[in-house]
N, C-alpha and C positions, 0 to 999 in steps of 0.2 A: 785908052787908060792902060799901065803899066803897072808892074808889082811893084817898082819905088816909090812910083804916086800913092800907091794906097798904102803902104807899108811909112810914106811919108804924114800918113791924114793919121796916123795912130800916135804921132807926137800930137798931134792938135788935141786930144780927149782928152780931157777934167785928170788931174792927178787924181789916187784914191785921199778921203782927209788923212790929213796931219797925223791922228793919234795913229791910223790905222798903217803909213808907211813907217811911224817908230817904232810897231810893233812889226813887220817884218823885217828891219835892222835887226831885230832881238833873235830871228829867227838860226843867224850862226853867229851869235855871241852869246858868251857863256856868263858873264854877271849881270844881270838884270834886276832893278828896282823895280816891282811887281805893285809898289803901293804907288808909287810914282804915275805907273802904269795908267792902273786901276783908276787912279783921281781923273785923268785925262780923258780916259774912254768915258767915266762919268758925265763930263762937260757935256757929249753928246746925246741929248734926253733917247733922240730917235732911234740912234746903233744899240744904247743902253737897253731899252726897249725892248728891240727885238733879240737883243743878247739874253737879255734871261729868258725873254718867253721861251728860246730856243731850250737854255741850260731848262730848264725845267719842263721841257716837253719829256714825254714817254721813252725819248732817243737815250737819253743817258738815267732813265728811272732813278731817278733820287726819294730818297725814305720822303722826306722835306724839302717845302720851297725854298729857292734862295731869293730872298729881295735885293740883294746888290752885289755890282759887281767884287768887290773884294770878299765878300762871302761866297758867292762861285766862285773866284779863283781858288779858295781856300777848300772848297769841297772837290771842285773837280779838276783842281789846277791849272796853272797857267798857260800851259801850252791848249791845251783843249777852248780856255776862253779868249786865248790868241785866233784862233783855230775858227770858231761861232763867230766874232769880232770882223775878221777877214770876209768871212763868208757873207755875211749882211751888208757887207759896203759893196760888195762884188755885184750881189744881186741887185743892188740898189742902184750900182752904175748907168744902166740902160734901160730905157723907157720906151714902149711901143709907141710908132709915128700912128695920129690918129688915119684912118682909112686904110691901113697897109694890109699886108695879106699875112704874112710871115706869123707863123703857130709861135708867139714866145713862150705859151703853155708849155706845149711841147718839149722846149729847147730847153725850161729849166726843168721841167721835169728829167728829162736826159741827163743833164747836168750834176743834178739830184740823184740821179741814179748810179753815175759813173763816181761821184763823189763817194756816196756810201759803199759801195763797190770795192773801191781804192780803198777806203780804211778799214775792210774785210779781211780784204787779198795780202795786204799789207807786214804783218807780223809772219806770213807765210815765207818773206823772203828776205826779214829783220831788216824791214824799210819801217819809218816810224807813220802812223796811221795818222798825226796827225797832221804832218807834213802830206801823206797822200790824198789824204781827204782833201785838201786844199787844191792842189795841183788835179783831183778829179773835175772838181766845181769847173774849174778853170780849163779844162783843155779842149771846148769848141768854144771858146769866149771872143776868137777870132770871126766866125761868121754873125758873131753880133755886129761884130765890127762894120764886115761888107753889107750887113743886113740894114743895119742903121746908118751910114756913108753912102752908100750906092745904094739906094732903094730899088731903083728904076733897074738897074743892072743885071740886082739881083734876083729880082721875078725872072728871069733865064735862064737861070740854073735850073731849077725843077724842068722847067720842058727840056732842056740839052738832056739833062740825065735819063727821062722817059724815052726819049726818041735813038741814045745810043745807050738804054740800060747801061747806067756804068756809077760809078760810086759819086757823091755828093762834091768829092775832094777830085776825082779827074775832072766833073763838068766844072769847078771853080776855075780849073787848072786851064781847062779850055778858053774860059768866058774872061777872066781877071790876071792871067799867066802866072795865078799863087793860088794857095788855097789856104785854108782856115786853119790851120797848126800854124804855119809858118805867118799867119797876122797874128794866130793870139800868140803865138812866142814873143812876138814883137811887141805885143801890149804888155805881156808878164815883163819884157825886159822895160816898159816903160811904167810902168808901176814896181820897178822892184823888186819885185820877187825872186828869191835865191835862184840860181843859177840851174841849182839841179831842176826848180818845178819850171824852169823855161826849157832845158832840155825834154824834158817829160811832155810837155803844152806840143814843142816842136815835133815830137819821135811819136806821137800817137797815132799815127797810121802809117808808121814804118814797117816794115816787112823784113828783118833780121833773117838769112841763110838760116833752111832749114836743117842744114846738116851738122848741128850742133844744139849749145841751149843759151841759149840769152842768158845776159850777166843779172844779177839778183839785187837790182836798181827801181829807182820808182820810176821810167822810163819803162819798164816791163809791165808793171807794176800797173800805170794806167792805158797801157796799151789790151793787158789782160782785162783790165776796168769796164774801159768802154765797151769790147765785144761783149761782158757778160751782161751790161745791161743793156743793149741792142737786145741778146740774146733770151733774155726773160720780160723785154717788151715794157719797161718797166716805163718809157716814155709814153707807152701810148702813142704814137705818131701814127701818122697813116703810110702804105707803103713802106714800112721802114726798112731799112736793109740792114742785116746782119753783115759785118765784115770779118773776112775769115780771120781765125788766129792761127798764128806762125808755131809751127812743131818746138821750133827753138824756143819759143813765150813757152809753153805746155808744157815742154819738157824742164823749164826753169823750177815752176812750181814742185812739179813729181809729186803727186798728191793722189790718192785713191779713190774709187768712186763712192767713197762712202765719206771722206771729207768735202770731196764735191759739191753731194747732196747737203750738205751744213752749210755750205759757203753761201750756196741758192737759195737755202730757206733764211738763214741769218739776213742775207740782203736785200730781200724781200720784205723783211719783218723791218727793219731797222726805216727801210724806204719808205714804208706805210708813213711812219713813227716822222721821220724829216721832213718828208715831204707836205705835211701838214702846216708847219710854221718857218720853213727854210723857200718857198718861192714868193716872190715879189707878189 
């Protein structure tokens, strides 16, 4: 098995629905009919659904509920119920094969975690949060890919990585000659999604020269993401590994240990809040 075979099996996947790729066209267009929108993502009772439970979960504390979507767009705007909209078809995508071994617990909690994470980190470096938050959800969405395509394959990775202790993305690298960035980039480019959150999906466990500071991109942005939620364990995984962050990520931000400590407590708190009505 090669990397363009499996980079080839990620044409084969379900497009995301209809409403939900018109609404990442909107994503770098600047006039948008919002009612137009709204009618559409209504068709769907299920995404509608889990879109307000979302909008009205604890995450975004609203005084009042909202019962439809055109009423959350109207409270907490359009980008934000673009934002929940996306994220519920994402999670919806993939289903555990029955018998399989693979924690999807786990992975969307990660997911969950680097998501909230990213739209923390995000106004730190006038990246928009709700653009990050998206491209958080999304940037292991690639070993969903080999997890559900190569079942058999992928029970191999865990042992390769135990036996040369080495990071999730070298045993891929060994086992599949790719590894999980560069599939899910591949899936971001096959669903759509702007250009920047496929760069960001692909540069997530890149390593930028320390002898400087990384550009103030969301490509930073969820590369900072994912270590801080490895690093506050917010997956719960077993074994997890923390991977290091690059001086140049660190020194992007320049931030103080006492904004720090706000960053850790805010995404811990918000995580609680998401992670209750955002996993499958």
């Amino acid at each position: 098995m090669g990397a363009d075979e499996i980079i080839r099996s990620v044409r084969d996947l379900p497009s995301l629905p209809a409403v939900v790729a018109e609404l990442l066209m909107t994503m770098e267009q600047e006039e948008i009919d919002t009612h137009a929108l709204a009618a559409k993502i209504t068709h769907d009772q299920a995404l509608t659904a889990k879109t307000l439970r979302l909008a009205n979960s604890s995450f975004y504390g609203l005084q009042s509920k909202v019962t439809s979507i055109a009423q959350a767009i109207s409270v907490l705007g359009f980008h934000s119920i673009r934002t929940l909209v996306t994220a519920c078809s994402v999670t919806a995508s993939f289903t555990p094969r029955p018998g399989g071994d693979f924690d999807f617990g786990a992975f969307w909690r990660h997911a969950t975690a680097g998501a909230v994470a990213a739209r923390v980190l995000a106004p730190h470096l006038r990246v928009n949060p709700d653009t990050a938050f998206t491209a958080g959800l999304l940037h292991d969405l690639g070993t969903l890919v080999l997890v559900t395509r190569f079942p058999l394959d992928y029970r191999h990775v865990a042992t390769w990585q135990r036996q040369h202790d080495s990071t999730t993305a070298t045993a891929e690298q060994a086992l599949f000659g790719t590894d999980h960035a560069v599939v899910g980039a591949a899936l971001a480019a096959h669903w759509k999604f702007p250009q920047s959150i496929q760069m960001a999906v692909a540069e997530h466990h890149a390593m930028p020269a320390d002898d400087g500071m990384a550009p103030a991109n969301l490509s930073t942005v969820i590369q900072a993401a994912n270590v801080l939620a490895r690093a506050l364990d917010l997956g719960g995984a077993e074994n997890d590994q923390v991977p290091p962050l690059s001086l140049a990520v660190w020194n992007a931000f320049d931030l103080d240990e006492n904004t720090w400590d706000g960053i850790f407590g805010t995404t811990e708190q918000l995580y609680q809040d998401m992670c209750q009505t955002l996993s499958p």
